[in-house]
N, C-alpha and C positions, 0 to 999 in steps of 0.2 A: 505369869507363865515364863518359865524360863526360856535365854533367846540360843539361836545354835551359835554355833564358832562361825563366825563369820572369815573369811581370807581377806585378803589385800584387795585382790579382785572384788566381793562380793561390796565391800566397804565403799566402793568405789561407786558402783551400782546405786546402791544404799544414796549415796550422794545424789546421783542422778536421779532419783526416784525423789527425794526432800527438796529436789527444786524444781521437778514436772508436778508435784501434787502437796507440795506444803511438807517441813519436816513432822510437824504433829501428827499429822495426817499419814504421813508413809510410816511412822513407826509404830503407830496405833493399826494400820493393817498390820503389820509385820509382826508386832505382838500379839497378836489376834489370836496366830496360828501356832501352831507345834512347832520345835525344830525342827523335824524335817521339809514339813511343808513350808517354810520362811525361808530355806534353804532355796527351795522349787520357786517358790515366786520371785525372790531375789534374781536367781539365775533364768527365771522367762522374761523377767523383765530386761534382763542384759539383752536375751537369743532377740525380742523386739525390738531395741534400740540401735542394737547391729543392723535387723534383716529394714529398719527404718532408715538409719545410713546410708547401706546400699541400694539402695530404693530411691532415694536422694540424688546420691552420688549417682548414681543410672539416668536418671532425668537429667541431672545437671551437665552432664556427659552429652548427653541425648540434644540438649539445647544447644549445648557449645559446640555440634558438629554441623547442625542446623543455622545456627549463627554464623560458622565458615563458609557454608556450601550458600548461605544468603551472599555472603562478601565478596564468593570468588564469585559466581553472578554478576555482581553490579560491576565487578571487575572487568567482567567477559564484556558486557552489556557497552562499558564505557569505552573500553577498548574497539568496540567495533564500531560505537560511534565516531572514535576519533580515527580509522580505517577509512569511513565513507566521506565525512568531513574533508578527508587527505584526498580523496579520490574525486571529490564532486570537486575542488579545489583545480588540481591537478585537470581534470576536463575543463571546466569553464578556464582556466589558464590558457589549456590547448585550442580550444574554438574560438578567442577570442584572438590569437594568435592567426589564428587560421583565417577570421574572419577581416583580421588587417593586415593581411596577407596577400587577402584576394582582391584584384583591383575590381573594383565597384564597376558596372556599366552603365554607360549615361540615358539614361531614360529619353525614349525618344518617341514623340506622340504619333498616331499611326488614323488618318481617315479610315470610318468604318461606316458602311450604309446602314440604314435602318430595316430591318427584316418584319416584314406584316405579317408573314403567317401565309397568304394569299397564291406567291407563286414556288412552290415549293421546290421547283428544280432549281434554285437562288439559293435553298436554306445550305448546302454543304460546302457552296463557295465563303458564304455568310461568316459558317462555322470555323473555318481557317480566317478567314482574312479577322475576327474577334480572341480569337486566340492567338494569333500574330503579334496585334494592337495589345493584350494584354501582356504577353514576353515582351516586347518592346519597353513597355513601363514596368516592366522589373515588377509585376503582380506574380507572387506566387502564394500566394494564400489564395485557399478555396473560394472563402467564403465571399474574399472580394473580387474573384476572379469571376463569380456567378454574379454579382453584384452590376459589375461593371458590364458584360454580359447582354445583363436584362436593361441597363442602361440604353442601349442599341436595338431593343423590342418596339413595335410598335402597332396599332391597328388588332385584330386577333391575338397574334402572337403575343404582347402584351398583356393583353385583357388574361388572356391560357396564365401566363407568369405569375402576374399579381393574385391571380386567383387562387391558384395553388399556395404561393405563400400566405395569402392569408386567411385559408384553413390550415395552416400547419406550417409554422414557422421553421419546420426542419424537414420543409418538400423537397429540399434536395440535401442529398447528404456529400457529394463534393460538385464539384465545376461537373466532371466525368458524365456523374447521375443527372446532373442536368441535363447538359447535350443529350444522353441517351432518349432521356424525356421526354425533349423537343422537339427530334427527329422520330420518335414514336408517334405524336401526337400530329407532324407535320407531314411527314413524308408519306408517299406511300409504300403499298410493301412493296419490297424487296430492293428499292429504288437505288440502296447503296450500289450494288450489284449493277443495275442496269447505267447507272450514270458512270460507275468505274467502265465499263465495258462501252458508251460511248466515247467516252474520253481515251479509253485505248485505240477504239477505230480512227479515232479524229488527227491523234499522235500517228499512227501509221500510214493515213493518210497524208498529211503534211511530208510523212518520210518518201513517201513514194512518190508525192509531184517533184522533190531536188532529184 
């Protein structure tokens, strides 16, 4: 069978075709058919290797903008790291500064009675003179400021303490919740009240004998 006029172009093709499928092989198709239709296949086989390029080139496009918007990320990512790095830096500088800055107060021990639980118009004097004793020693933590506290419990009022803690190791949730607790449990009602209001007579009193 004879082959058509192949161009420059088609020869080209022709090429690319003898190294996707073997030279024997692509010209034995090629031979196969008519000129015209060797013309047709020639030329689909280009319109594929083009519309395969760009399909290529599209992806590889596709990856490499994927690959930048990855980079500027880890870029964002680092930079903001080394933002809070500067910043957590820059604080603990400042507080440590601040902190030897401020002169220390000397811890100074404070007699405190022991509280039974028993006479309860005792417990709100109790309550100052244990919070005194614990400012005095520069306790400002909760947890040891309840600690020390219950340290000062005794009789009832202890037994109530340790009891609570040891169903539930987080019976109180600061110093605060304590006292609330133990004046719940100890006082009676309304007693804040009624003890601020003798304490006001008693002051008035003392004013009016000078």
């Amino acid at each position: 069978m004879s082959s058509a006029q192949f161009s420059e172009t088609h020869l080209v093709t022709i090429r690319h075709m003898c190294s996707a499928l073997g030279e024997q092989e692509a010209w034995s198709l090629i031979h196969a058919l008519a000129p015209p239709a060797q013309l047709h296949l020639v030329e689909s086989f280009a319109r594929h290797g083009e519309n395969a390029r760009q399909d290529i080139a599209a992806q590889a496009q596709s990856l490499a903008s994927e690959r930048d918007a990855a980079l500027q990320e880890v870029a964002d990512l680092n930079a903001r790291g080394r933002a809070l790095e500067d910043t957590l830096h820059h604080t603990t500088a400042r507080m440590s500064a601040q902190t030897a800055s401020k002169p220390k107060q000397r811890a100074v021990k404070l007699e405190v009675p022991k509280y039974g639980g028993l006479a309860s118009h005792q417990l709100l004097r109790w309550i100052k003179q244990v919070s005194r004793a614990a400012d005095a020693l520069n306790i400002d933590d909760d947890e040891i400021r309840v600690s020390f506290a219950m340290s000062h419990l005794t009789g009832r009022a202890d037994d109530w303490a340790w009891g609570l803690t040891c169903e539930d190791g987080f019976a109180f949730a600061n110093f605060d919740d304590f006292i609330e607790q133990l004046k719940a449990a100890f006082l009676p009602a309304n007693s804040d009240f009624r003890y601020r209001a003798e304490y006001l007579s008693a002051r008035q009193g003392k004013r009016s004998i000078r």
